[in-house]
N, C-alpha and C positions, 0 to 999 in steps of 0.2 A: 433535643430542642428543635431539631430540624422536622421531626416527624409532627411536634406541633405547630409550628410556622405551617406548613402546606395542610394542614386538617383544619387551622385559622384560618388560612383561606378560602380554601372550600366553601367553610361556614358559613363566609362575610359574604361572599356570592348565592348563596340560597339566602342569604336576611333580604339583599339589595332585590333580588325576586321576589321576596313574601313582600317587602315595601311596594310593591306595583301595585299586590291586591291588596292588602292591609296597611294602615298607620298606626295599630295598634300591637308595636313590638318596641324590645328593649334588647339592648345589646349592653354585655357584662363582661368584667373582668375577676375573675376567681382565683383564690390561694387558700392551701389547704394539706389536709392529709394526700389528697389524690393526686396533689403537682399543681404547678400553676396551669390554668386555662383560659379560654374564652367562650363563654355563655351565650343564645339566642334564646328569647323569649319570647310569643305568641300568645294574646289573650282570647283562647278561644271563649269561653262565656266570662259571663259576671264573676263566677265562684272557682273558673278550672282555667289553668295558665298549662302550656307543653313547653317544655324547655330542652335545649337540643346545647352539648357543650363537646366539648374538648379536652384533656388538662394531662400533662406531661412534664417530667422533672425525672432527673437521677442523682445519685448524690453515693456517697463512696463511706463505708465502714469499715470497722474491722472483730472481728471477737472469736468466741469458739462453738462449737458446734458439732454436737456428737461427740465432745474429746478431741476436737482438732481445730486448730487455730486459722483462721482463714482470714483475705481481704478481699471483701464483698461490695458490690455494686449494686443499687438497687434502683432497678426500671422503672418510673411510673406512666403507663400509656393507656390512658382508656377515652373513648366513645361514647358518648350518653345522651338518652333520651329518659323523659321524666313527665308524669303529669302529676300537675300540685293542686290540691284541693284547698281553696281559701275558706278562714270561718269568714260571716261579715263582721264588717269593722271591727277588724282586729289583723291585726300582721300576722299571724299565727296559720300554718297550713300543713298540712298532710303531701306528703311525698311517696310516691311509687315510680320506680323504672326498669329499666333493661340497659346493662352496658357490656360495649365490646370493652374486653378486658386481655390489655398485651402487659401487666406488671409482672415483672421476674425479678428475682435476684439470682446474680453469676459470683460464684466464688473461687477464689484458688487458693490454695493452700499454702502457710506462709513458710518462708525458708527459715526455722529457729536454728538450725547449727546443728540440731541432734544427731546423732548416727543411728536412731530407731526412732520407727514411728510406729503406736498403737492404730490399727484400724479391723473394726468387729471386732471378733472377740482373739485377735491374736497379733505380735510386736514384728515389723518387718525392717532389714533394712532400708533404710532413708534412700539409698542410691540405686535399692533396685525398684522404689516407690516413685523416685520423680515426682513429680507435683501432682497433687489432686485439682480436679478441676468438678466444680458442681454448679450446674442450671436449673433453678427452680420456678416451676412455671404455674396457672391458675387454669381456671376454665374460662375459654374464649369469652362465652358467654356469662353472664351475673345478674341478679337480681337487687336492690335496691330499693333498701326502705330508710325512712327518715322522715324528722317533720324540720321546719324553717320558721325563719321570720321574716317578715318584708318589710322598711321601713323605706318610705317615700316623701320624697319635699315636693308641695306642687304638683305630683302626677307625672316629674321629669327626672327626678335625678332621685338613687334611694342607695340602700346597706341591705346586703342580704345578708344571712345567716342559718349555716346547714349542719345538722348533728343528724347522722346516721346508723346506717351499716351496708356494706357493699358484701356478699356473697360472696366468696373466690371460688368455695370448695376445695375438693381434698389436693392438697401439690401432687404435680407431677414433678420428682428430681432425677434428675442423670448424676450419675459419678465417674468418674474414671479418673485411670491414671496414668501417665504421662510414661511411664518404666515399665509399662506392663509388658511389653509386645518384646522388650530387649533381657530382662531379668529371664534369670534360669531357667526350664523347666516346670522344675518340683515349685518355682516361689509362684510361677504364674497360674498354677492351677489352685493353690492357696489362696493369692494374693485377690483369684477373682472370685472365687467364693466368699470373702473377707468386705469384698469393696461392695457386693451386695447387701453383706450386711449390715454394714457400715452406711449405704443407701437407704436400707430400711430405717434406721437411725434418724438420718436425718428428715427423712419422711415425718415420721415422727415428730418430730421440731419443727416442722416448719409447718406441722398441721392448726399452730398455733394463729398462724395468720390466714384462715381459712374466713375466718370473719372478720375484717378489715374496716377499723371504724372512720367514719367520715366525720371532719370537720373541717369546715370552711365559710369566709369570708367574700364577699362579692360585692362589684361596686358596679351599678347599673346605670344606662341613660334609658330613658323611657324618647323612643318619638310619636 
């Protein structure tokens, strides 16, 4: 929440700048799939608006993954620029962007009590495993498609609405574990053979949020 407070600010200092040379902008507040944010808007023509935003949130889960039970965190931190193409008179518009993209989820593996734990394709002791620990990461960059609504009272005060798809690409995950470095010998040459492919696995899984659907809500003032 802290990384979007100072990226809000940022923002509000480049709108309070674009207001020198322009009075043709809107400042927004957003919630959605991508975290809550704050939006600037610039009407460069009649038909094309650039929209520059922010939006951040985390929030905490739990479930399984690959055959192993984790509690999971998950990041949402992205950067966006966007140019929207309006029909006329109609709220209805075309979306294209590019966003910086920092959404991860970080998991650890939960403590069940078992005295074995399955990981790849083979059962290890639980106390020479220690805890799993997995960081799944996107690509920096994303591309961004979607169309919107824009509905406005007066020319000052409106309701946006955005149904997309945000790009992640294919995860990057880490695994490791916590026992590795202290377990036996024979279990550590196993265990790390095991936790790649156990890596690959989750790879796998989490290839399923490679395409990341947007929906969101925003509530603008026009000046």
């Amino acid at each position: 929440m802290k990384n979007l407070i100072s990226k809000s600010a940022l923002l509000m200092l480049a709108l309070l700048a674009a207001n020198t040379a322009s009075a043709d902008f809107g400042v927004g507040l957003k919630a959605g799939t991508l975290g809550l944010g704050v939006e600037g808007r610039w009407n460069a023509l009649p038909w094309l608006d650039v929209r520059v935003g922010v939006n951040s949130f985390e929030y905490d889960d739990d479930g399984s993954q690959a055959g192993v039970s984790y509690d999971a965190t998950f990041s949402l931190d992205s950067f966006y620029a966007t140019g929207n193409f309006r029909f006329p008179l109609s709220p209805f518009r075309v979306t294209a962007g590019i966003v910086s993209n920092g959404n991860e989820f970080a998991m650890v593996s939960q403590d069940s009590g078992d005295v074995f734990i399955d990981i790849g394709d083979d059962t290890f002791n639980t106390a020479d495993v220690g805890t799993l620990q997995s960081v799944t990461s996107f690509s920096d960059t994303a591309p961004y498609v979607g169309v919107g609504y824009d509905f406005e009272i007066f020319g000052k005060v409106g309701l946006n609405l955005d149904f997309g798809v945000l790009w992640q690409g294919e995860p990057e995950v880490t695994l490791e574990a916590t026992g590795l470095d202290t377990a036996p010998p024979a279990v550590q040459t196993a265990l790390a053979v095991e936790l790649e492919n156990e890596r690959f696995e989750l790879e796998d899984e989490m290839s399923d949020f490679k395409a990341w659907p947007v929906l969101s809500i925003g509530f603008v003032y026009n000046f």
